[in-house]
C-alpha positions in Angstrom: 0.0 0.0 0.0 1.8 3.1 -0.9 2.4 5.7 1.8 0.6 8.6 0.5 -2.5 6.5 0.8 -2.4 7.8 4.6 -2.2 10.6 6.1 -0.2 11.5 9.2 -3.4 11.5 11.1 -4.1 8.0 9.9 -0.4 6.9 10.2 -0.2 8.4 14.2 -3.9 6.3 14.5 -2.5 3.0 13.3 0.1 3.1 15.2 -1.6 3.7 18.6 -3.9 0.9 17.3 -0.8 -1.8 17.2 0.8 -0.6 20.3 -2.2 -1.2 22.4 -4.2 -3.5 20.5 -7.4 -2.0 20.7 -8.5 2.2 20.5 -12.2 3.9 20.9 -13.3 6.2 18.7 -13.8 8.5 21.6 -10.3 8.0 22.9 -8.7 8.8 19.4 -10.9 12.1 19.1 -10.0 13.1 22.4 -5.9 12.4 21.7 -5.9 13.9 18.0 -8.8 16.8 19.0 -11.2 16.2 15.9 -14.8 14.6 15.9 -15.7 11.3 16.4 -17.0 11.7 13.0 -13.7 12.4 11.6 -11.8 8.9 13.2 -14.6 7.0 12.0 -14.3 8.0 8.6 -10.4 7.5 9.1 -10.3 4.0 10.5 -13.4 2.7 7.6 -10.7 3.9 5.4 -8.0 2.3 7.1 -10.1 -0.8 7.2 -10.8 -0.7 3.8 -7.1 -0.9 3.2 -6.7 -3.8 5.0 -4.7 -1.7 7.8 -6.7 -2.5 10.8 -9.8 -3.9 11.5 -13.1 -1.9 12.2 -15.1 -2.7 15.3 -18.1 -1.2 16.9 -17.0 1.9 18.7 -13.8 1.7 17.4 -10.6 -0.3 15.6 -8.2 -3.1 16.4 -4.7 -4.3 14.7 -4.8 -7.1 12.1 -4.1 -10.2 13.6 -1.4 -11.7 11.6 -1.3 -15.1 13.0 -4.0 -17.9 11.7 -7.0 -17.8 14.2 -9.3 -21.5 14.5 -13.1 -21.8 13.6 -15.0 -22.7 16.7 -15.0 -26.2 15.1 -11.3 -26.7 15.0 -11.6 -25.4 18.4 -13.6 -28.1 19.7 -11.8 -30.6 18.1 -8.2 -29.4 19.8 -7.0 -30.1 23.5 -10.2 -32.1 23.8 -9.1 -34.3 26.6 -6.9 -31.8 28.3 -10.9 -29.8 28.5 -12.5 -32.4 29.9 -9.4 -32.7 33.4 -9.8 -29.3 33.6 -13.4 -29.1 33.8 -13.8 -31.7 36.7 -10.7 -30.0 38.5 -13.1 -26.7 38.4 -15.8 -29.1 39.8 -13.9 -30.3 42.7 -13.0 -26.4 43.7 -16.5 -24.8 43.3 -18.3 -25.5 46.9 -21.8 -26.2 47.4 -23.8 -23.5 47.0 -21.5 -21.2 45.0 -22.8 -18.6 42.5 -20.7 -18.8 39.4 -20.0 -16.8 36.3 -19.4 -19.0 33.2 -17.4 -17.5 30.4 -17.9 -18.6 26.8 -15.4 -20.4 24.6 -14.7 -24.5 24.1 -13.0 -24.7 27.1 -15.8 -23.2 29.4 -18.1 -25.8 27.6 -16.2 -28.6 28.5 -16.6 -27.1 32.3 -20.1 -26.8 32.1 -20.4 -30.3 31.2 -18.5 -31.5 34.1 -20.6 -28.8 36.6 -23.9 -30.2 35.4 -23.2 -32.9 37.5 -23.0 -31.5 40.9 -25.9 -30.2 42.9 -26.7 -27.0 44.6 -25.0 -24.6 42.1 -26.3 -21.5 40.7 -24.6 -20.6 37.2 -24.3 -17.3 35.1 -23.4 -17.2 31.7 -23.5 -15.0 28.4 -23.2 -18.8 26.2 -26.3 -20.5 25.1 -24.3 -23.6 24.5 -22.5 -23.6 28.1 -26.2 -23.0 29.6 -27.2 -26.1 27.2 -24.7 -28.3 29.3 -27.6 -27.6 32.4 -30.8 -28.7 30.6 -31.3 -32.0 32.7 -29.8 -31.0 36.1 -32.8 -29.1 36.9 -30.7 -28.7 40.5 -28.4 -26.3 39.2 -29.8 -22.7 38.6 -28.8 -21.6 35.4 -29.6 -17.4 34.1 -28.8 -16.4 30.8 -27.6 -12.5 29.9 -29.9 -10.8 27.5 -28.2 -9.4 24.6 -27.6 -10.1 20.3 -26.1 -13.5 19.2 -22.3 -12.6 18.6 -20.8 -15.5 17.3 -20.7 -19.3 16.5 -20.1 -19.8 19.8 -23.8 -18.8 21.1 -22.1 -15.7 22.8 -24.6 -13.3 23.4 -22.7 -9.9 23.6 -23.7 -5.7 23.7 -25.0 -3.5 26.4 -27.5 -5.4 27.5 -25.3 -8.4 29.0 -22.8 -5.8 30.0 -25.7 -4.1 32.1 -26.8 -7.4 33.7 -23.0 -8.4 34.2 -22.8 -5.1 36.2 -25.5 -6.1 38.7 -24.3 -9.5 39.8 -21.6 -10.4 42.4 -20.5 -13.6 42.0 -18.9 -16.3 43.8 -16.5 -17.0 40.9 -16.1 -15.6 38.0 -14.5 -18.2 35.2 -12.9 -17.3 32.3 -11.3 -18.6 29.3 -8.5 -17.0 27.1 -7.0 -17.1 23.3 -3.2 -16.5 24.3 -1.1 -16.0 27.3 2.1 -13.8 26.4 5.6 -14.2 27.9 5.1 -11.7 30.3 2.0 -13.4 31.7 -0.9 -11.1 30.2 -4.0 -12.9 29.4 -4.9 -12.4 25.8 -8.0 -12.4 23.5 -9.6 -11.3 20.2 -12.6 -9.8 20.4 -13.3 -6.4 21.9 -16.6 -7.5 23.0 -16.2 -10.4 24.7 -13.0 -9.1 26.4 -15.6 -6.5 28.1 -17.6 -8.9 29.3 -14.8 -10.7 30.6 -13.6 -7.8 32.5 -17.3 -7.2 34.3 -17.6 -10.4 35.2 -13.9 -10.2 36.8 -14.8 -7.0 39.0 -17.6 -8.4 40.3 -16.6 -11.4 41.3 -14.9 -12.8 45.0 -12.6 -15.3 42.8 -11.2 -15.0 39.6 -10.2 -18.0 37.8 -8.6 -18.7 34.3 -9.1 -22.2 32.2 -6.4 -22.1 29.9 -4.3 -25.2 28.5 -0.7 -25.7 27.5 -1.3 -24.5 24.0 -2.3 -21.1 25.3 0.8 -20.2 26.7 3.0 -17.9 24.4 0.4 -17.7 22.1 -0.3 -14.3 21.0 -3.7 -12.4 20.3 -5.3 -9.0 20.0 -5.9 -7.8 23.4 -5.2 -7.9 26.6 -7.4 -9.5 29.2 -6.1 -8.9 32.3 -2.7 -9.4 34.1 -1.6 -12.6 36.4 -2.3 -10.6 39.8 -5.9 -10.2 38.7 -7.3 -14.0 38.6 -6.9 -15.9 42.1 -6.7 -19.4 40.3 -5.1 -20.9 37.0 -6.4 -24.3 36.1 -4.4 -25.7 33.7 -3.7 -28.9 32.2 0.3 -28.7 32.9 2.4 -26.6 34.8 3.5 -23.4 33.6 6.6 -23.3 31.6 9.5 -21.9 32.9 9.5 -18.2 31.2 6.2 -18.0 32.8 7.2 -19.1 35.9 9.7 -16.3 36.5 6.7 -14.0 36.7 5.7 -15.7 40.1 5.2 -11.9 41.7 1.3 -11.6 42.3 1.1 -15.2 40.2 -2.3 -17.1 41.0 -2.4 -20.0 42.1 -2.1 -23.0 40.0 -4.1 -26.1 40.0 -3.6 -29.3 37.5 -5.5 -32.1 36.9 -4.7 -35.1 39.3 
């Protein structure tokens, strides 16, 4: 793409957008001091151009690396799922309120919880609130909101505003990548938001991630190690993650 094809404006905007991975329309009208008008019209231009990629209320960098369909997803680290699911069952008590995150990984939770009694479960997925339908012991409440993805995500203010009002036992959450440096990653703007709510309201954080995730890169950042209480993983961390111990949650493996 020649150079002239961007402005300085437009050039100073995709290069905030690849430093932090994600930036609001708002944000970049505030920095640059033009309308929101104007940085939309820059960034469907810079989308059009293959640059970045547009998102509601703002723009995120291209991700360069190949991302899987939700059915190669399900296929992948299939068994590793299924240890990690029944080590979340064994640390949720009786009793405990729990938020349920979307992704392959969460579903492969939810099957596992739909065993035990006495729970009552939150979620944004259709398909992890699926897992439920013949435990009628287990409360299951589903967030309003649009369909997002293949997923059966439901995503927009409407879940947002019903994250905002619950306070959660645990909140559990799944991830795309986990950087050297120990930040949880993910793609998509929207989920990552909900994903965030769910973690401020909660009294324990925990992460389901396995091996593959680790040192694995994608768009955003999630949140950093001191924010989740638990990692369940499927194996222990590698050793560049390891030397991040400071504030590091704690870890728990299948048996």
């Amino acid at each position: 793409m020649p150079s002239s094809a961007v402005n300085v404006r437009q050039r100073e905007i995709l290069q905030a957008v690849r430093t932090r991975g994600f930036a609001t329309i708002e944000s970049l009208a505030v920095h640059f001091d033009v309308s929101a008008q104007t940085v939309r019209r820059d960034i469907i231009q810079l989308d059009e151009q293959g640059l970045l990629k547009r998102f509601h209320g703002g723009a995120g960098a291209i991700e360069t690396r190949a991302r899987y369909s939700y059915s190669q997803k399900k296929l992948m680290q299939s068994s590793a799922k299924i240890h990690m699911g029944e080590t979340l069952a064994r640390l949720l008590p009786d009793d405990a309120s729990v938020f349920l995150d979307v992704e392959t990984t969460l579903e492969a939770a939810a099957a596992a919880l739909a065993a035990r009694q006495k729970l009552r479960v939150f979620t944004h997925s259709l398909t992890v609130a699926l897992a439920f339908a013949h435990n009628p012991a287990v409360q299951v409440e589903v967030a309003g909101g649009r369909l997002a993805s293949m997923d059966g995500a439901l995503a927009g203010s409407r879940t947002t505003r019903w994250l905002g009002d619950l306070r959660p036992d645990y909140a559990v959450i799944g991830c795309s990548g986990i950087d050297e440096s120990g930040e949880f990653l993910d793609h998509d703007p929207a989920k990552i938001e909900i994903k965030r709510c769910a973690m401020r309201n909660a009294r324990c954080n925990v992460l389901l991630a396995d091996h593959t995730k680790f040192g694995r890169h994608a768009l955003m950042r999630i949140a950093g190690l001191g924010e989740f209480d638990v990692l369940i993983s499927d194996q222990p961390r590698g050793a560049r993650f390891r030397r991040q111990d400071n504030g590091c949650p704690k870890v728990l493996t299948p048996d």
